[in-house]
N, C-alpha and C positions, 0 to 999 in steps of 0.2 A: 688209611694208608693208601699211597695211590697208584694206581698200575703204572711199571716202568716199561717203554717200547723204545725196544731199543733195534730199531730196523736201518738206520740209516749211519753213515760215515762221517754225513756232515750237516751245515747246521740246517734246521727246518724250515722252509717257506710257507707251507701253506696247509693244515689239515683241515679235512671237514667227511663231516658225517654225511652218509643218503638221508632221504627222508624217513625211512622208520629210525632211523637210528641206530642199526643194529649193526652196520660197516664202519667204520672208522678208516678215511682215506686220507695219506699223508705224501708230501713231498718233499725234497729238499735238494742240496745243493749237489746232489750226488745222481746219478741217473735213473737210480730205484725209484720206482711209484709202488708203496707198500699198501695195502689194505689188512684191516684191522677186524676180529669181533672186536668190538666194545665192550661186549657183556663181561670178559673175562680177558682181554689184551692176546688173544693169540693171533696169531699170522694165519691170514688166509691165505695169503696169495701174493704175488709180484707181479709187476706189468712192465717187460722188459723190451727194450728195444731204443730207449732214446740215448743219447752221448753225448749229456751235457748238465747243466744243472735245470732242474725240474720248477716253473715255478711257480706254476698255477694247477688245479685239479680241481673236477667237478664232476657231479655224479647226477644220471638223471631223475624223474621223479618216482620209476618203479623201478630204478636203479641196474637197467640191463646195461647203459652205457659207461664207459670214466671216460673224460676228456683232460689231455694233459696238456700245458707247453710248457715248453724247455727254450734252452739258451743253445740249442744245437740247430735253432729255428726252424722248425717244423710243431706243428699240431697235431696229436694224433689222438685216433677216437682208439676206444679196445672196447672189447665185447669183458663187460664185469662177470659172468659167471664163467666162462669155458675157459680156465687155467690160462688167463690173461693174454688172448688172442687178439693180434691188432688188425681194427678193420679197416681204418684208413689212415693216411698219414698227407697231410698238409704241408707243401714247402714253403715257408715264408723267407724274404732277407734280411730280416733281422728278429731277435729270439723273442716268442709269445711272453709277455707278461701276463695278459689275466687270459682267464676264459670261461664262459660258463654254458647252457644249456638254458632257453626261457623253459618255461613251466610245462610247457608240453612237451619237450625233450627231444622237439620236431628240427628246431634251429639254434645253430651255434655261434656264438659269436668268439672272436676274440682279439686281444690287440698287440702289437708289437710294438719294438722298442725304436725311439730314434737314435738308432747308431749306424758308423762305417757310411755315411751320405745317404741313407736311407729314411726316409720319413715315418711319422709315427700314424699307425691306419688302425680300424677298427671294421673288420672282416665280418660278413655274416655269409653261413654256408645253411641252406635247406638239407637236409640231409633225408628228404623224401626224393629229392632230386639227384641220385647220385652223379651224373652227369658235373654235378657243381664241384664235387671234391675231386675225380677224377682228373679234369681239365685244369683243378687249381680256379677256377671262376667263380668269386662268390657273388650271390645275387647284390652284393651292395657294398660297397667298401668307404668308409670316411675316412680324410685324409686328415689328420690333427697337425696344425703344421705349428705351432704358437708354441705351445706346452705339451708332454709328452705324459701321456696315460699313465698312470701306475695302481690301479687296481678301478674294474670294472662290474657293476653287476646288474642283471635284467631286472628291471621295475616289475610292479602288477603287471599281470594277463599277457606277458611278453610284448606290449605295446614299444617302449624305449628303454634303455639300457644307459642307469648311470654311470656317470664318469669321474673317477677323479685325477686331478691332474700332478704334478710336478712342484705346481707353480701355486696349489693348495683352492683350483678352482674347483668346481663341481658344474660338468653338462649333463643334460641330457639328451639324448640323438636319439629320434624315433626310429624304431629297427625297421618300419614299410618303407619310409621319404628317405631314412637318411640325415632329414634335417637338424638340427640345433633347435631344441625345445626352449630351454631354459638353459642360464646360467648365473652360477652365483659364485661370488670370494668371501669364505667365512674363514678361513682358514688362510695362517700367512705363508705356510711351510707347505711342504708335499702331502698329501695323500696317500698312506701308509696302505692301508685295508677299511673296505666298502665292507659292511655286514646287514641285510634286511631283516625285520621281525618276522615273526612267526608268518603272521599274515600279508605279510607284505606291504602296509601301512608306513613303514617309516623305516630310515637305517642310519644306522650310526657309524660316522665317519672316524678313522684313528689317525692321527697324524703328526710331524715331526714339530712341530709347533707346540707341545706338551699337552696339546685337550685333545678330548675325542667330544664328536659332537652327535647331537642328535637333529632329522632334519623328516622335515613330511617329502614321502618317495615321490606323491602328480605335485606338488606346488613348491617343491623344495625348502618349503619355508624351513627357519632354524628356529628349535624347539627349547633344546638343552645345551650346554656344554660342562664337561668334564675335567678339569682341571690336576692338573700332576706337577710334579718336577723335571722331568723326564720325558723323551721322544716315546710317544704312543703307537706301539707295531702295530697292535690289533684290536679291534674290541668288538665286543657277540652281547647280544640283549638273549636273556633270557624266555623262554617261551609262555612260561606260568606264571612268577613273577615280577616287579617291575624294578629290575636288576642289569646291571652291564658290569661285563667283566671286561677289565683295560688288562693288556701283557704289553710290555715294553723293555724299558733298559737304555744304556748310551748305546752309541753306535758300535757296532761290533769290536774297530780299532780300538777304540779306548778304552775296552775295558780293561787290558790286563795293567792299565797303571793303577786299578782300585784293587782293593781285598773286596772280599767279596763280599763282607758285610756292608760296603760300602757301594757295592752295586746295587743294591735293593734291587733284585731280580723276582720280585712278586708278583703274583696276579693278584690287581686289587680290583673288588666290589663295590660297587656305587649305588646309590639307590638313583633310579628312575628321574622319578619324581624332584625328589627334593636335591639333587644333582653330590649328594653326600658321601664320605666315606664309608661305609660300615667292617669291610672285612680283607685282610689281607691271607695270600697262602702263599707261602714260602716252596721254595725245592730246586727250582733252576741254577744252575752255574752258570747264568749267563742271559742275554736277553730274550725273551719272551719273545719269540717273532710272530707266532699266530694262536690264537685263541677260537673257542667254539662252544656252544653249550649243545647238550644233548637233546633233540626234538622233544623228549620226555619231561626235560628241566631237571630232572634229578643228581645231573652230574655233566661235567664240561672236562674237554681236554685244554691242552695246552704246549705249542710247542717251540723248543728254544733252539738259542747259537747254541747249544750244547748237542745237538744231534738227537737229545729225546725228545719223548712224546710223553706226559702224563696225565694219565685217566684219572678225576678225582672226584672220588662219589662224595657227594653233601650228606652228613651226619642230621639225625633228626633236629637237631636244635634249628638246623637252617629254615628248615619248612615249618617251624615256629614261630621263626625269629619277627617280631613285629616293630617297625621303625619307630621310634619315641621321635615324635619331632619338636 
């Protein structure tokens, strides 16, 4: 049965766990940033202060930081343990969609949206340098003028920072130059949500085009793809096995002209490898917006247009389970 978090008003953007796994951080279209145990679904804590919808979060690798943006445009860092005290706050002019922290939890990147005549840029702030967020200067800003960002994440060793685009592209911009690495179109639709392996080796793409794909992080070569009926919110690879979990649904409008058995609001399981079905888990009233597995592998959240979050531990048969191909 699986824990119900019921912290927010409205629907989910984005959860994700620290690296041990033991926080569960969520956001949503509501100005709450909730932090979660996972172990047991209680509320640690809130990080108050934005006034808009939240919709990116990210936590650093020994998890003293959370990085949020919101649609109130601003970025702001909080300090994760001290009853959610905010240490800096970023003005942007138009609202942060993604953001994350490379691996060393030294630099931040994040990107904003193209709206109001305002271009779409992808910010990077040293935060050894405080000088840089004070001033609002970040050492390096790329200006995306073509197609507009919609979910971003740091490659290996914090070298370049994928991109995916609008327009269903995939860059890469080196986070020292600046420059355009690579670029590829595998995808015909937007670029929903960016998720890296464990190791940082490969991430798989979710996108409104109905696949989620798999792609290597330095050569972006395409590996996999994942195939649905349905626009792909989100999808998280596994850490122990070779599993991807897809959440999706139609677009938030349309759903209430279906019953809801007819939204298939599942999070379904894929095998890896062999790009297959194997397992669906029902629960959502509505679409699937972000998906996650647990650093552990033993249990992944999931969270909808419905406002929750659910924690769902894997039954022993899973870590049994052996694909018949």
């Amino acid at each position: 049965k699986p824990i119900l978090l019921q912290g927010h008003e409205r629907s989910i953007t984005q959860i994700k766990y620290n690296r041990e796994g033991d926080l569960l951080f969520t956001v949503a279209k509501d100005p709450i940033v909730n932090v979660w145990y996972s172990v047991n679904g209680e509320r640690l804590g809130t990080y108050n202060g934005h006034t808009g919808a939240v919709w990116c979060v990210d936590a650093d690798w020994d998890t003293r930081h959370v990085l949020t943006g919101s649609a109130d445009n601003s970025c702001r860092l909080w300090d994760c343990e001290t009853a959610g005290k905010q240490l800096a706050l970023v003005k942007t002019s138009s609202a942060v969609r993604t953001c994350g922290f490379d691996f060393g939890g030294n630099i931040i990147m994040f990107s904003t949206d193209k709206q109001m005549g305002y271009q779409c840029f992808v910010s990077f702030f040293d935060l050894r340098d405080p000088s840089q967020i004070e001033n609002n200067e970040p050492y390096m800003k790329i200006p995306c003028s073509d197609s507009k960002i919609t979910s971003a994440v740091w490659g290996p060793l914090g070298e370049f920072i994928i991109a995916g685009h609008e327009s269903g592209e995939l860059n890469q911009f080196s986070a020292k130059s600046g420059e355009q690495l690579s670029n590829i179109k595998e995808h015909t639709k937007q670029i929903n949500d960016i998720q890296t392996s464990r190791d940082m080796t490969m991430f798989i793409t979710a996108s409104k085009d109905n696949t989620a794909k798999l792609f290597d992080c330095t050569t972006l070569e395409h590996l996999k793809t994942f195939r649905t009926e349905r626009p792909v919110n989100s999808a998280a690879l596994s850490p122990i096995f070779d599993h991807v979990v897809l959440g999706g649904g139609q677009e938030a409008m349309d759903v209430t002209t279906t019953s809801t058995r007819i939204g298939k609001f599942e999070a379904r399981f894929f095998h890896l490898a062999f790009e297959e079905e194997f397992g669906r888990v029902k629960g959502h009233f509505g679409p699937i917006n972000s998906v996650a597995f647990h650093p552990d592998g033993k249990s992944y959240s999931s969270g909808g247009e419905d406002g929750y979050v659910r924690i769902h531990y894997f039954d022993p048969q899973y870590f049994e389970f052996e694909f018949e191909a």
